[in-house]
DOPA-79925 format. One record per atom (N, C-alpha, C): residue number from 1; residue in three letters; y negated, z negated, x negated. Coordinates in nm, 3 decimals, padded with zeros to 5 digits. Atoms other than C-alpha are relative to their C-alpha. Layout:
N
PT    nr   rest         y         z         x
PT   NUM    ALA         Y         Z         X
...
This chain:
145
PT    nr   rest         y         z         x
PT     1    UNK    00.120    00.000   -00.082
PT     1    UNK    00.000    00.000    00.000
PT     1    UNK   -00.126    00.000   -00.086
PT     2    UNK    00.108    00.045    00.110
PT     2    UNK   -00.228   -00.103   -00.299
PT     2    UNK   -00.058    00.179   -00.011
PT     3    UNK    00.055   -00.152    00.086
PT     3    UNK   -00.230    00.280   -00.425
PT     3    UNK   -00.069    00.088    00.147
PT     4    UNK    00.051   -00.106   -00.109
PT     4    UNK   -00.271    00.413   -00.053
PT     4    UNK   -00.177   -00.008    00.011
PT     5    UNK    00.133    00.053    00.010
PT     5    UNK   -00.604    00.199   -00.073
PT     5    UNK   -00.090    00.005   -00.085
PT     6    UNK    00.075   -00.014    00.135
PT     6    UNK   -00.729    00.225   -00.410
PT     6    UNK   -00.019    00.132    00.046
PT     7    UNK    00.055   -00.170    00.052
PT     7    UNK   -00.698    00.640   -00.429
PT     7    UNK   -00.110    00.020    00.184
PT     8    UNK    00.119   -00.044   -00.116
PT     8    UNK   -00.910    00.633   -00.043
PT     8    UNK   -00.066   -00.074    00.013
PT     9    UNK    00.132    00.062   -00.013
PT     9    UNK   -01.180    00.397   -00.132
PT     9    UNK   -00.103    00.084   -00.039
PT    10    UNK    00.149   -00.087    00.017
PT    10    UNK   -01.418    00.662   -00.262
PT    10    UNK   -00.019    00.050    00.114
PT    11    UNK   -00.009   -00.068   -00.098
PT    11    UNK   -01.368    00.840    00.033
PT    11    UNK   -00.047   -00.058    00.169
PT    12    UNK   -00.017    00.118   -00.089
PT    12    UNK   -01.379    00.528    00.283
PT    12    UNK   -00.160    00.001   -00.045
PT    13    UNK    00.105    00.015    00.013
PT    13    UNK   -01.693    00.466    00.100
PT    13    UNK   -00.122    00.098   -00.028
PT    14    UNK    00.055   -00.078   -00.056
PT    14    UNK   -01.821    00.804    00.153
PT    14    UNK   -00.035    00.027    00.109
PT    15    UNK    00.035    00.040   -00.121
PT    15    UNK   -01.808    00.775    00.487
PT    15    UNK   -00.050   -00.082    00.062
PT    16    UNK    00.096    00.114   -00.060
PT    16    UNK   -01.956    00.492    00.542
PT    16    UNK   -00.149    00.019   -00.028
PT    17    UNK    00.121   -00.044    00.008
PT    17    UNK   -02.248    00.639    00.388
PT    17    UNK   -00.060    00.110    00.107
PT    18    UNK    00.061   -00.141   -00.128
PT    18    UNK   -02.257    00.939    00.642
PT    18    UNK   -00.015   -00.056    00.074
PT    19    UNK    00.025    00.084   -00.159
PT    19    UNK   -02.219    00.722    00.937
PT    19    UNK   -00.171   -00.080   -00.026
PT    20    UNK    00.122    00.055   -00.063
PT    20    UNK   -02.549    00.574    00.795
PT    20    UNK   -00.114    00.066   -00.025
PT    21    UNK    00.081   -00.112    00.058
PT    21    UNK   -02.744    00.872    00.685
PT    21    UNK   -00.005    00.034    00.149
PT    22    UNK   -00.015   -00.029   -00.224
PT    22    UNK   -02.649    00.977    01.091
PT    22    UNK   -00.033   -00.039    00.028
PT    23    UNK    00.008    00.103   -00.110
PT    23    UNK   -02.738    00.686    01.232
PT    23    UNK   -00.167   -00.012   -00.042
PT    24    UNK    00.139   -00.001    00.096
PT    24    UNK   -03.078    00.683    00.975
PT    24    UNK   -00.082    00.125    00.033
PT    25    UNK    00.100   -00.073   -00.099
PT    25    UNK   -03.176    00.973    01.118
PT    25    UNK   -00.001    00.034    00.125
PT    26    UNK    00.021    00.037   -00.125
PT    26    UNK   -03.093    00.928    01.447
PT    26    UNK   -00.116   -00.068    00.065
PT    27    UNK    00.057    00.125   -00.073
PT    27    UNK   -03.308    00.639    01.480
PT    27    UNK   -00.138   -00.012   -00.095
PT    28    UNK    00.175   -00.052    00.093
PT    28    UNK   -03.627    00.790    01.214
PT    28    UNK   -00.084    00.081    00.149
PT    29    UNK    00.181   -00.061   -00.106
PT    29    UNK   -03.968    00.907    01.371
PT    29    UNK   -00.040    00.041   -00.114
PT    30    UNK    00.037   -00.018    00.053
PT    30    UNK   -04.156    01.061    01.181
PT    30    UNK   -00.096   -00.026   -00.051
PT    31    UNK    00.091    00.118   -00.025
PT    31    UNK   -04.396    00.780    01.147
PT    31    UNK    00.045   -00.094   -00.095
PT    32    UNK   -00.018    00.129    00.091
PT    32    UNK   -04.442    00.513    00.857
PT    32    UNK    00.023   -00.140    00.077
PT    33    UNK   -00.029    00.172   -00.044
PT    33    UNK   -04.442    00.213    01.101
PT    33    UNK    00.083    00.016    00.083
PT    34    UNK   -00.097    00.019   -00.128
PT    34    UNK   -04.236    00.346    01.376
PT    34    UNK    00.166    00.045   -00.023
PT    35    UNK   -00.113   -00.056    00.029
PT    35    UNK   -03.940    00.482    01.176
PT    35    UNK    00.091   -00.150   -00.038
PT    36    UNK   -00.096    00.105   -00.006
PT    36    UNK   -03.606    00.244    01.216
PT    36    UNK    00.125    00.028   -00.096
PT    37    UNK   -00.122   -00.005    00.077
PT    37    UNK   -03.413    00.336    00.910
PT    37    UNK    00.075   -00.145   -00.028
PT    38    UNK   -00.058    00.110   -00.014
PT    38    UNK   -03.395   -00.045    00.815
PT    38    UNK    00.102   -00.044    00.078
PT    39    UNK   -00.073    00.062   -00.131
PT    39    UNK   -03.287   -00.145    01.178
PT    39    UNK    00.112    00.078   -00.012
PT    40    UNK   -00.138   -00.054    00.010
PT    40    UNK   -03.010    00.124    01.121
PT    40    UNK    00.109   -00.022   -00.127
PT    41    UNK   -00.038    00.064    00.090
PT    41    UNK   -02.918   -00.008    00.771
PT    41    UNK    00.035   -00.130    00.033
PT    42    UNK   -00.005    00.110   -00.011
PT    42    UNK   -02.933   -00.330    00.882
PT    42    UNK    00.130   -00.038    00.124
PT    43    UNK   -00.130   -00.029   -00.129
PT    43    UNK   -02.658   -00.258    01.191
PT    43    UNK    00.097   -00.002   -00.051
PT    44    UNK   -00.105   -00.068    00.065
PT    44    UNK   -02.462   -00.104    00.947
PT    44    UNK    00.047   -00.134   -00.080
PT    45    UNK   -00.060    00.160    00.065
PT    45    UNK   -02.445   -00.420    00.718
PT    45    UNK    00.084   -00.080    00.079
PT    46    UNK   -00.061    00.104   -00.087
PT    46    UNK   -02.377   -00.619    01.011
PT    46    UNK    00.144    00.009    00.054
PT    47    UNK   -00.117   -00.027   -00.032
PT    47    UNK   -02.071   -00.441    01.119
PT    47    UNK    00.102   -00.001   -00.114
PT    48    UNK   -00.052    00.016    00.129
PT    48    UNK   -01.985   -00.409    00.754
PT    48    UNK    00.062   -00.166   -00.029
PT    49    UNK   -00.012    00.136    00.014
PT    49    UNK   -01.981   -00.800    00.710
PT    49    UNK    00.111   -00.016    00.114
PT    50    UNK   -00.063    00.015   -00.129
PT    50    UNK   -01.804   -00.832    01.061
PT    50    UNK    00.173    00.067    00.007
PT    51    UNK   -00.152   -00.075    00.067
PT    51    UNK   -01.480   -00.585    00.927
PT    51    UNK    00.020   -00.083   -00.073
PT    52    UNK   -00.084    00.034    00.124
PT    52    UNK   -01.465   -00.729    00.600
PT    52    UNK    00.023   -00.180    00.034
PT    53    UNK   -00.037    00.125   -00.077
PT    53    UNK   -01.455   -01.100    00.785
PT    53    UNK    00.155   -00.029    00.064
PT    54    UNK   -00.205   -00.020   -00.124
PT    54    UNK   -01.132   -00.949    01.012
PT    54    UNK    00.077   -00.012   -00.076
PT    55    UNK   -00.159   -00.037    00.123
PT    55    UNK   -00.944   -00.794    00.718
PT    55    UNK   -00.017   -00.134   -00.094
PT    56    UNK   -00.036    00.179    00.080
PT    56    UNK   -01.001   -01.169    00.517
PT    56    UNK    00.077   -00.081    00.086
PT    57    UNK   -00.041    00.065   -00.114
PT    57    UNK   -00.877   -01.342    00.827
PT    57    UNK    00.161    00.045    00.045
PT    58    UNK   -00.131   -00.060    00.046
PT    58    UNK   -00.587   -01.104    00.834
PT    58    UNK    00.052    00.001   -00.084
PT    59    UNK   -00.077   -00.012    00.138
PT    59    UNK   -00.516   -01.100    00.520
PT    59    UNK    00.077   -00.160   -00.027
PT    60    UNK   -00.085    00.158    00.036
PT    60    UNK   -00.502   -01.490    00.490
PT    60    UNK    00.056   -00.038    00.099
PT    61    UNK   -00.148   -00.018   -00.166
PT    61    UNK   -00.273   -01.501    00.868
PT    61    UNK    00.118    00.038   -00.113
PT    62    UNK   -00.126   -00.040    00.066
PT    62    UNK   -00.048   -01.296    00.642
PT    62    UNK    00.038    00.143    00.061
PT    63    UNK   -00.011   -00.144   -00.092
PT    63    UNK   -00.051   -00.947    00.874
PT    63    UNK   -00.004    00.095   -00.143
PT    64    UNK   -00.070   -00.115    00.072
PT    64    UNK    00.073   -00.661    00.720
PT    64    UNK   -00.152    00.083    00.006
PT    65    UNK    00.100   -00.120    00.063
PT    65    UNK   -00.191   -00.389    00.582
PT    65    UNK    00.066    00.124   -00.011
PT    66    UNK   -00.018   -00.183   -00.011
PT    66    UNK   -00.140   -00.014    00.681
PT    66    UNK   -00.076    00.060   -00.009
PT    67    UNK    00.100   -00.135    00.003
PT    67    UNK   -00.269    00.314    00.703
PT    67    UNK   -00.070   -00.040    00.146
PT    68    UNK    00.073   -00.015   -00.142
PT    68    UNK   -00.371    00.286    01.071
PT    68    UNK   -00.077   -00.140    00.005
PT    69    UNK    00.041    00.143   -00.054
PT    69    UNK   -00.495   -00.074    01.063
PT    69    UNK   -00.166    00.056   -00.135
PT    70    UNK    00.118   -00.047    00.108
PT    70    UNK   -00.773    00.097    00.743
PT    70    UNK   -00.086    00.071    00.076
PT    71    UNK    00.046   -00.109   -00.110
PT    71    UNK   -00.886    00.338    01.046
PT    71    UNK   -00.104   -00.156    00.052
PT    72    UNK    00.067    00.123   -00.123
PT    72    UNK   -01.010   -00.001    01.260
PT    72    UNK   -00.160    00.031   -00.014
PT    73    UNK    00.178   -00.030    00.002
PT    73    UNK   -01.364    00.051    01.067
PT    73    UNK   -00.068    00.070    00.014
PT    74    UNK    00.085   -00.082   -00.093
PT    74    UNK   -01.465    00.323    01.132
PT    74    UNK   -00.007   -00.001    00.182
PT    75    UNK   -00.017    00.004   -00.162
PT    75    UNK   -01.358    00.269    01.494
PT    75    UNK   -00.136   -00.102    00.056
PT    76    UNK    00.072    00.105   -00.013
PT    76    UNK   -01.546   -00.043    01.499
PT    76    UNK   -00.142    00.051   -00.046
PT    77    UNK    00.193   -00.071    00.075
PT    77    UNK   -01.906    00.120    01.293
PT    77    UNK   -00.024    00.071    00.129
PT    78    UNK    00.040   -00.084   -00.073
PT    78    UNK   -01.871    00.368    01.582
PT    78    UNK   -00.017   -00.065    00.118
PT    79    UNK    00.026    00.084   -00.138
PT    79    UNK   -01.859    00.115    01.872
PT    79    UNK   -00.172   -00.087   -00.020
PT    80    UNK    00.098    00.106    00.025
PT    80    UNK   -02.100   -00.086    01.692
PT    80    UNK   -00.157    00.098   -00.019
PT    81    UNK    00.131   -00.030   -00.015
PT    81    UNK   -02.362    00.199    01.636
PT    81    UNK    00.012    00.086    00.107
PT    82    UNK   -00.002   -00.041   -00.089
PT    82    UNK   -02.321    00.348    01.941
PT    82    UNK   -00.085   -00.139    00.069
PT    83    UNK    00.058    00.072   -00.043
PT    83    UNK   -02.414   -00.026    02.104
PT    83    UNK   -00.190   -00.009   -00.013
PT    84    UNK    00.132   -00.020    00.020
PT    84    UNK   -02.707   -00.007    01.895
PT    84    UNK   -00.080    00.102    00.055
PT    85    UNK    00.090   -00.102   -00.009
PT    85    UNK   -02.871    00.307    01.972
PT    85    UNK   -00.015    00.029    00.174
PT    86    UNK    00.019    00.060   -00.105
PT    86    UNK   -02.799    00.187    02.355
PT    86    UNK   -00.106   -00.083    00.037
PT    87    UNK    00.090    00.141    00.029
PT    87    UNK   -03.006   -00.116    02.277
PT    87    UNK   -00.183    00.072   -00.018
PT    88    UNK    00.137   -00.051    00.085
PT    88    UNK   -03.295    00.073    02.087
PT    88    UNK   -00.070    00.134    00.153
PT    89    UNK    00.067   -00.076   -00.106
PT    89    UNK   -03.320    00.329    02.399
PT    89    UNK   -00.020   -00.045    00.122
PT    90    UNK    00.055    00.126   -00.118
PT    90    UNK   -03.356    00.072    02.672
PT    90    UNK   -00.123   -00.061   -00.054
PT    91    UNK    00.097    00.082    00.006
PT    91    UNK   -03.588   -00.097    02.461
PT    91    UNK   -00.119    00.082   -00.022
PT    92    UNK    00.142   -00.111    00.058
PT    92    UNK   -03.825    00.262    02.364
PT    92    UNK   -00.024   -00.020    00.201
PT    93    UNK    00.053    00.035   -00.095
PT    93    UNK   -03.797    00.295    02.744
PT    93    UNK   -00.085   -00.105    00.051
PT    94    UNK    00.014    00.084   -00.080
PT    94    UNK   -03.912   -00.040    02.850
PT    94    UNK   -00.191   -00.022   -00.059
PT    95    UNK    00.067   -00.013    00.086
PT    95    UNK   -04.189    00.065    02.644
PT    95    UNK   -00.144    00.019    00.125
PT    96    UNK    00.136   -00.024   -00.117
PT    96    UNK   -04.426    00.175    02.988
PT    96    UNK    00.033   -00.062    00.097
PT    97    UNK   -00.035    00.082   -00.110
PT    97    UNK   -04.312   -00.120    03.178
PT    97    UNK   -00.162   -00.043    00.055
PT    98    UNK    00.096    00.107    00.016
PT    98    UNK   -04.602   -00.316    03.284
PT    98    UNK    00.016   -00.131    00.105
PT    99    UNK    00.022    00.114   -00.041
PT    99    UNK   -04.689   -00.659    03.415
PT    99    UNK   -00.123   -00.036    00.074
PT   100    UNK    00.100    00.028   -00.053
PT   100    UNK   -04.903   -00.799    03.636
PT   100    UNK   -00.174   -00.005   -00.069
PT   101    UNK    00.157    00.053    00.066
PT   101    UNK   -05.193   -00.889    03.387
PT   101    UNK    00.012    00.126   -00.122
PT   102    UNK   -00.016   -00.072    00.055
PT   102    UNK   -05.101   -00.581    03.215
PT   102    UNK    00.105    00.062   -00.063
PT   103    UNK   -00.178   -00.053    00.037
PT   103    UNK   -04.819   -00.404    02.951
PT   103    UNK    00.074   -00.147    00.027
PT   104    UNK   -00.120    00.112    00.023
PT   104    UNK   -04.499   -00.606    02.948
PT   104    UNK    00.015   -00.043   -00.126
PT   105    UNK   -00.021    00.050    00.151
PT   105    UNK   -04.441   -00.844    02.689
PT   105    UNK    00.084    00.004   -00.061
PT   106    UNK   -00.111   -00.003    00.028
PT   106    UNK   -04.230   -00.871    02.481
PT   106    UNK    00.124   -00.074    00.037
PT   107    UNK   -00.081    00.100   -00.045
PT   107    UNK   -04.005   -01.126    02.632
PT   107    UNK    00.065    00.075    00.103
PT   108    UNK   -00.077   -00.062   -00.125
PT   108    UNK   -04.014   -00.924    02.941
PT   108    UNK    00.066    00.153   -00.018
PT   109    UNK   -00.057   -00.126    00.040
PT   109    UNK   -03.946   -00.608    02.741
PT   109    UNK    00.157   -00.034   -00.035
PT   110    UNK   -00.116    00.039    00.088
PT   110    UNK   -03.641   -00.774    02.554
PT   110    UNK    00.099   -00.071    00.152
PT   111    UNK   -00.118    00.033   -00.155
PT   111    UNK   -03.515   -00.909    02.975
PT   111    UNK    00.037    00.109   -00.023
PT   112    UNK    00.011   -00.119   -00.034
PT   112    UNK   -03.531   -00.574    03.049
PT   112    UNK    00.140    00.088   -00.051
PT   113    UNK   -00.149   -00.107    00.091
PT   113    UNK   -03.305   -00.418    02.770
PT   113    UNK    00.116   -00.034    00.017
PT   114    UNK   -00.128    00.081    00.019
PT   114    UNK   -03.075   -00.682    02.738
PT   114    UNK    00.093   -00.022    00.147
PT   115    UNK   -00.137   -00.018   -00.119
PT   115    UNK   -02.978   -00.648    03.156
PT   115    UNK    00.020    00.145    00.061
PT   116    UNK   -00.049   -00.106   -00.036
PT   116    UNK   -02.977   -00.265    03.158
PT   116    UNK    00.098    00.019   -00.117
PT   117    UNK   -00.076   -00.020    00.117
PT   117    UNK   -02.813   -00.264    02.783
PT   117    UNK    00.158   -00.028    00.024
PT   118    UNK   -00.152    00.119    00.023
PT   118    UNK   -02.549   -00.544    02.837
PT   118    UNK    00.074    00.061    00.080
PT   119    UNK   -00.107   -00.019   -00.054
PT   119    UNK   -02.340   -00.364    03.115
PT   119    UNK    00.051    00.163   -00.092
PT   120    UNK   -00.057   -00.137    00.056
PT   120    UNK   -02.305   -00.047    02.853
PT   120    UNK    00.079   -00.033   -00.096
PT   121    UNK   -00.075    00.076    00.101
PT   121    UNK   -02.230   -00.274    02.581
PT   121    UNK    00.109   -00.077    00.040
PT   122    UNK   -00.126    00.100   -00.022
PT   122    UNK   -01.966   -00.496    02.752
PT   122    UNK    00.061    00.116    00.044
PT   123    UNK   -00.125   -00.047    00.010
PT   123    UNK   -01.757   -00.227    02.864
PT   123    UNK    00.039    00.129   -00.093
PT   124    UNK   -00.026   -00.055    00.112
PT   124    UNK   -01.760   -00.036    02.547
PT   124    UNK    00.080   -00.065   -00.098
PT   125    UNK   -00.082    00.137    00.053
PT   125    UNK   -01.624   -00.353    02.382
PT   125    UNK    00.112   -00.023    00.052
PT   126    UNK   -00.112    00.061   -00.039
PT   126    UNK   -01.408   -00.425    02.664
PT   126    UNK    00.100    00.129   -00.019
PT   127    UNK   -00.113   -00.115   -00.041
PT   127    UNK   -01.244   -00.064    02.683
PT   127    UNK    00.023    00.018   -00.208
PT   128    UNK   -00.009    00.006    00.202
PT   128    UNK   -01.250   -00.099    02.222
PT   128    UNK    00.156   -00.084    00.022
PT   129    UNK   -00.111    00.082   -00.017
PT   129    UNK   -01.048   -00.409    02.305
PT   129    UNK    00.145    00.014    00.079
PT   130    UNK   -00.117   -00.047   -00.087
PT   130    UNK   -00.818   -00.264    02.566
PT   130    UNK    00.077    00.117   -00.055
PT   131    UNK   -00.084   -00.050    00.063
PT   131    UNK   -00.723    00.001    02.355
PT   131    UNK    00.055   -00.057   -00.124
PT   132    UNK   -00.060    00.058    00.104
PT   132    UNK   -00.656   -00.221    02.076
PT   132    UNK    00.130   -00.075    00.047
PT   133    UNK   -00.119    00.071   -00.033
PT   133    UNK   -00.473   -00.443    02.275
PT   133    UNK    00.129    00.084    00.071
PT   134    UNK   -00.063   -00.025   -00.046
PT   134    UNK   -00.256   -00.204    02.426
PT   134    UNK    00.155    00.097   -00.139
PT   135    UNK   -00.128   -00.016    00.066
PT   135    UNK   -00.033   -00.130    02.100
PT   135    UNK    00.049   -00.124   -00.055
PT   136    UNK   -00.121    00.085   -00.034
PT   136    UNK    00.068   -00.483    02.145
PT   136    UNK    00.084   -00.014   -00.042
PT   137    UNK   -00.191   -00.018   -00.059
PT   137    UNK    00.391   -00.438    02.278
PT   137    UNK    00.053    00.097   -00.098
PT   138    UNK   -00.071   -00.083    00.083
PT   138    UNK    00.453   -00.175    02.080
PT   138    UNK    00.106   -00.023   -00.107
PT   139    UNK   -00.172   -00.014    00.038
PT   139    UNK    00.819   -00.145    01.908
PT   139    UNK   -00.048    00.019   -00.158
PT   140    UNK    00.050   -00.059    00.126
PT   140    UNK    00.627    00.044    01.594
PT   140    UNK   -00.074   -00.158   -00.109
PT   141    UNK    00.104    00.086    00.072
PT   141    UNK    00.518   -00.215    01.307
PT   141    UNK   -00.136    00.046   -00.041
PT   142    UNK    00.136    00.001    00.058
PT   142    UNK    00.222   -00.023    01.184
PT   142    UNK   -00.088   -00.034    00.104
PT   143    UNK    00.034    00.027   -00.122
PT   143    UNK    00.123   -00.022    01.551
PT   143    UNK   -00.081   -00.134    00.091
PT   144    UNK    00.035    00.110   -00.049
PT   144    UNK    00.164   -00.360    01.643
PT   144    UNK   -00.115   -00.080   -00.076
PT   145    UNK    00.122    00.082    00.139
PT   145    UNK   -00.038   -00.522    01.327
PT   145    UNK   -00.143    00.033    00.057
């Protein structure tokens, strides 16, 4: 398993760069204050930290390490910047809300996102999790792990 992992870490870690070069200009303007490369760097870390947390946690359980269980992160980067760029377009929208005494604040901008956001984000998660959980049962060891 060692060698399957060693010879596809350049490669692993090529891709993780595209997913944030994509996601970096997904989420650029063409604007010094309004461009969100950070916020898309900063996603990317977070999901980064959040994998390499699982596979420690797995690793010290004692679970077996495959080819298909090396797949999970990208699965997971893609749930996770998908959530984001959910998040970030509820919140550009909420952008011509206004309020009684004028624009919406930020408080009421950040309601706003977080109860049109949250039903895109929970069942993106829940249907992540439902396909995870459904090789289970499965008979296959790489499968089940």
């Amino acid at each position: 398993m060692s060698r399957l992992v060693s010879g596809d870490a350049p490669l692993f870690m090529l891709a993780l760069l595209m997913i944030v070069i994509f996601v970096g200009f997904q989420l650029s303007k063409c604007h010094k204050v309004h461009s969100r490369h950070y916020l898309a760097l900063s996603a990317m870390v977070s999901t980064v930290f959040a994998f390499t947390f699982a596979f420690g946690v797995t690793t010290m359980v004692g679970l077996e390490m495959n080819s298909i269980v090396i797949m999970i992160p990208f699965i997971v980067l893609g749930v996770g910047c998908d959530d984001m760029i959910v998040v970030l377009e509820f919140w550009d929208r909420s952008a011509s809300m206004k309020s009684e005494s004028g624009p919406a604040t930020a408080v009421e901008r950040m309601k706003y996102t977080l109860k049109e956001a949250g039903s895109a984000i929970f069942l993106t998660s829940l249907t992540a999790c439902l396909a995870f959980g459904t090789g289970v049962p499965s008979q296959m060891p790489a499968v089940r792990t």
